[in-house]
C-alpha positions as CSV (number, residue, x, y, z in Angstrom):
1,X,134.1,10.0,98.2
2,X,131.0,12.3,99.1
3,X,132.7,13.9,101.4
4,X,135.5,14.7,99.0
5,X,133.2,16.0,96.5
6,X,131.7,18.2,98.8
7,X,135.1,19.7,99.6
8,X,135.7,20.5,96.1
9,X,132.5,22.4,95.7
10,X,133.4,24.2,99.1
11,X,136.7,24.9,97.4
12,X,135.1,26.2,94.3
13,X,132.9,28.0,95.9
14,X,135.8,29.7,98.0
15,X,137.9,30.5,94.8
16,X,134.7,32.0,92.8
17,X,134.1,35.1,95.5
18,X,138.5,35.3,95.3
19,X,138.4,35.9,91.5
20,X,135.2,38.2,92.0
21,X,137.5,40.4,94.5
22,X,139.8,40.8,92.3
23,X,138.1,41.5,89.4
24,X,136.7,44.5,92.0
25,X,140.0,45.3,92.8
26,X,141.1,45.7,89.0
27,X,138.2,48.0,88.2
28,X,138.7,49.9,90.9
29,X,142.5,50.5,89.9
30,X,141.5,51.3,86.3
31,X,139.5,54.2,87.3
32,X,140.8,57.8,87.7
33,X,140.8,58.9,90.5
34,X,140.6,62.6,91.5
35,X,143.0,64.8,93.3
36,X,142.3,64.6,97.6
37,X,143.3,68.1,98.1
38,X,141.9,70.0,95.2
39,X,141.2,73.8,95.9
40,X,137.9,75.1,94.5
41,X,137.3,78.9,94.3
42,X,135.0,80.2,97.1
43,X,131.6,81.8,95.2
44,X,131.4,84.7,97.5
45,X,133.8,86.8,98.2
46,X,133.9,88.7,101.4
47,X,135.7,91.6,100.4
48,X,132.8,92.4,97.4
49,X,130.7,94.8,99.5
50,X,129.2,97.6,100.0
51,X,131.9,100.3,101.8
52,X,130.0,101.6,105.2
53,X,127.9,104.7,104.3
54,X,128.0,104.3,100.8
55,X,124.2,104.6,100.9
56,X,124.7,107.9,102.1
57,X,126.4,108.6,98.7
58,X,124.0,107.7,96.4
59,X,121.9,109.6,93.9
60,X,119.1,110.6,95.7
61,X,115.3,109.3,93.7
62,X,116.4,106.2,92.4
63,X,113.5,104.4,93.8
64,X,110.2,104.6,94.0
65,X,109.5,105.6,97.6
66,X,112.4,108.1,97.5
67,X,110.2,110.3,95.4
68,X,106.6,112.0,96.4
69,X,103.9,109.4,96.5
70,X,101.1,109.3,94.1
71,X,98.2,109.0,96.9
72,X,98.3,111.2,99.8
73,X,95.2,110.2,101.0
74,X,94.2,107.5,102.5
75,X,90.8,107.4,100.7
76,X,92.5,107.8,97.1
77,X,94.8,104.5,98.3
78,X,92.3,101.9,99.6
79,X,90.3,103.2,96.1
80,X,93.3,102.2,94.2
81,X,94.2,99.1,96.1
82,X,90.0,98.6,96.0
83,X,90.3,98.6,92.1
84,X,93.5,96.6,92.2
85,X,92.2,93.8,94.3
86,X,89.1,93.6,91.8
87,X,90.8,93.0,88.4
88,X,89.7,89.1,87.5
89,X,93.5,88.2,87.0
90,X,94.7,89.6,90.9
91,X,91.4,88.4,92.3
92,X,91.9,84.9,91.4
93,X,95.9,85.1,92.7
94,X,94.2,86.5,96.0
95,X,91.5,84.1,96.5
96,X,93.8,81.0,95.4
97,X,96.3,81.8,98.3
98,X,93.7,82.0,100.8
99,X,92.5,78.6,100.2
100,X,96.2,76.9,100.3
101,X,96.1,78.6,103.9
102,X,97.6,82.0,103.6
103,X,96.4,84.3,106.3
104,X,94.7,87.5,105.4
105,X,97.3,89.3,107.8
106,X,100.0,88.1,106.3
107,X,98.4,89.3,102.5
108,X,97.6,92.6,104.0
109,X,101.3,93.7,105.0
110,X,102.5,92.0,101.3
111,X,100.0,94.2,99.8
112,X,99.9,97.9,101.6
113,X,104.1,97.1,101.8
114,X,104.4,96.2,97.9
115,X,102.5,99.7,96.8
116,X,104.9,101.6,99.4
117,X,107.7,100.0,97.4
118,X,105.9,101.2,93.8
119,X,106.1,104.5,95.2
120,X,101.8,104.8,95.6
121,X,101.7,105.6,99.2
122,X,103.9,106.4,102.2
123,X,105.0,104.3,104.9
124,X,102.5,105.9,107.2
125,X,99.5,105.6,104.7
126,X,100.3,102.2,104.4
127,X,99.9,101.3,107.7
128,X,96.9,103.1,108.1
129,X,95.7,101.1,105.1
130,X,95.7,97.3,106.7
131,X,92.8,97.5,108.3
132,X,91.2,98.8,105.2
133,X,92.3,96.2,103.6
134,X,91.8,93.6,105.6
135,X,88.0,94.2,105.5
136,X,88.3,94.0,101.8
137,X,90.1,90.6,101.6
138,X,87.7,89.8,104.1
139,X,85.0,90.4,101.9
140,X,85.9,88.7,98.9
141,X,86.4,85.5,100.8
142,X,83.2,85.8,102.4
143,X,81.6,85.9,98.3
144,X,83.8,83.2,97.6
145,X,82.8,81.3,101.0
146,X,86.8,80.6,102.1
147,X,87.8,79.8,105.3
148,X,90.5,81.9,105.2
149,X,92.5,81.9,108.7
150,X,93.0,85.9,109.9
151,X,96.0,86.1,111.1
152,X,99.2,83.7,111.6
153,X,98.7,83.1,115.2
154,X,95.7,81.3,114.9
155,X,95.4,77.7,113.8
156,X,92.1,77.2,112.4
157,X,90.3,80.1,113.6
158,X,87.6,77.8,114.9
159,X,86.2,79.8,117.6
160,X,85.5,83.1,114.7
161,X,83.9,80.9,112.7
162,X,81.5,79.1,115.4
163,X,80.9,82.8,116.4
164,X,80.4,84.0,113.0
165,X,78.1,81.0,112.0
166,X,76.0,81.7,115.4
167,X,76.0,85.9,114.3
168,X,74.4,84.3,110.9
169,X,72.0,81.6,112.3
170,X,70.5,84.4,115.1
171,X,70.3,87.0,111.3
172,X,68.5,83.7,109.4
173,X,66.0,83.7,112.5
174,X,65.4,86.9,112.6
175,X,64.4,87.3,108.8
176,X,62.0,84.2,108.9
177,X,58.2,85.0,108.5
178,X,56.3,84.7,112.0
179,X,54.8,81.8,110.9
180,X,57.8,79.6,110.2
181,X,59.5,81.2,113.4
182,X,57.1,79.5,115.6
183,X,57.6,76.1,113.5
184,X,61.4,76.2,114.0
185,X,60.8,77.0,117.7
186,X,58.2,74.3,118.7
187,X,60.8,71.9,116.2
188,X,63.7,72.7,118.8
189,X,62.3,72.6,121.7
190,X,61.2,68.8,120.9
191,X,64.3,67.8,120.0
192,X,66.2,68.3,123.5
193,X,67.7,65.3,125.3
194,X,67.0,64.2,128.6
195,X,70.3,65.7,130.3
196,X,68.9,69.3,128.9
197,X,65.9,69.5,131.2
């Protein structure tokens, strides 16, 4: 008798996950479903392009760098990009990019390459200008006290800044008053270990 009872529930159990297939199988029917082989219009077209040499053709002077630049000089530019770099707005831009990591080389050819494009200076000035500006990015980190990295090669740049925080420790030194020289001296030479002797 138990053992027929248990049978039941086994047979039950067996026809409850039938009918739930089926009900599956009747949704699934009921839904529309959508064409296999539908064709969908390609969103570029290959054949929408420029004809070779058609730059040749064009107006001459519709951009900026196709007309006389407005600095010829190298001093008038790195004034203007001086001036440019010191408005409050393009200084904060500046300084907010070299703290998420952006290297000051990489700023440098967006900036001298960006006034070519305005028309400000030629190619030629431009690349004249990086170093330029590179000492002037340089400069505003070093008043904001950012690590910025230099260029993209290096990682951390940890070796400049061990080498630029020795450069400032030897010009601390050397602007103590004698007295406090001698202090700091007798202070470090008592604090040695025994595998400096």
């Amino acid at each position: 008798m138990v053992q027929e009872e248990q049978q039941e529930e086994h047979n039950m159990a067996e026809l409850d996950s039938i009918i739930k297939q089926a009900q599956e199988i009747d949704q699934a029917k009921k839904q529309p479903t959508a064409m296999p082989m539908q064709y969908e219009e390609p969103t570029i077209n290959p054949f929408n392009a420029p004809i070779p040499g058609q730059g040749l053709t064009d107006e001459p002077g519709n951009y900026p760098w196709e007309h006389p630049p407005q600095f010829t000089q190298i001093e008038d530019a790195a004034d203007f990009l001086y001036e440019r770099l010191s408005n409050p707005k393009q200084l904060k831009r500046l300084l907010t990019m070299m703290r998420i990591g952006i290297p000051i080389e990489a700023l440098v050819k967006v900036i001298t390459f960006s006034g070519f494009l305005e028309g400000k200076f030629t190619v030629d000035v431009a690349r004249l200008l990086e170093p330029i500006v590179a000492m002037q990015i340089m400069s505003k980190a070093q008043v904001a006290e950012i690590p910025a990295k230099i260029n993209l090669g290096d990682a951390e740049d940890t070796e400049f800044y061990k080498d630029m925080a020795k450069v400032k420790k030897s010009i601390d030194l050397d602007n103590l008053p004698m007295e406090k020289m001698t202090e700091k001296k007798i202070e470090e030479q008592s604090v040695k270990g025994l595998m400096e002797k």
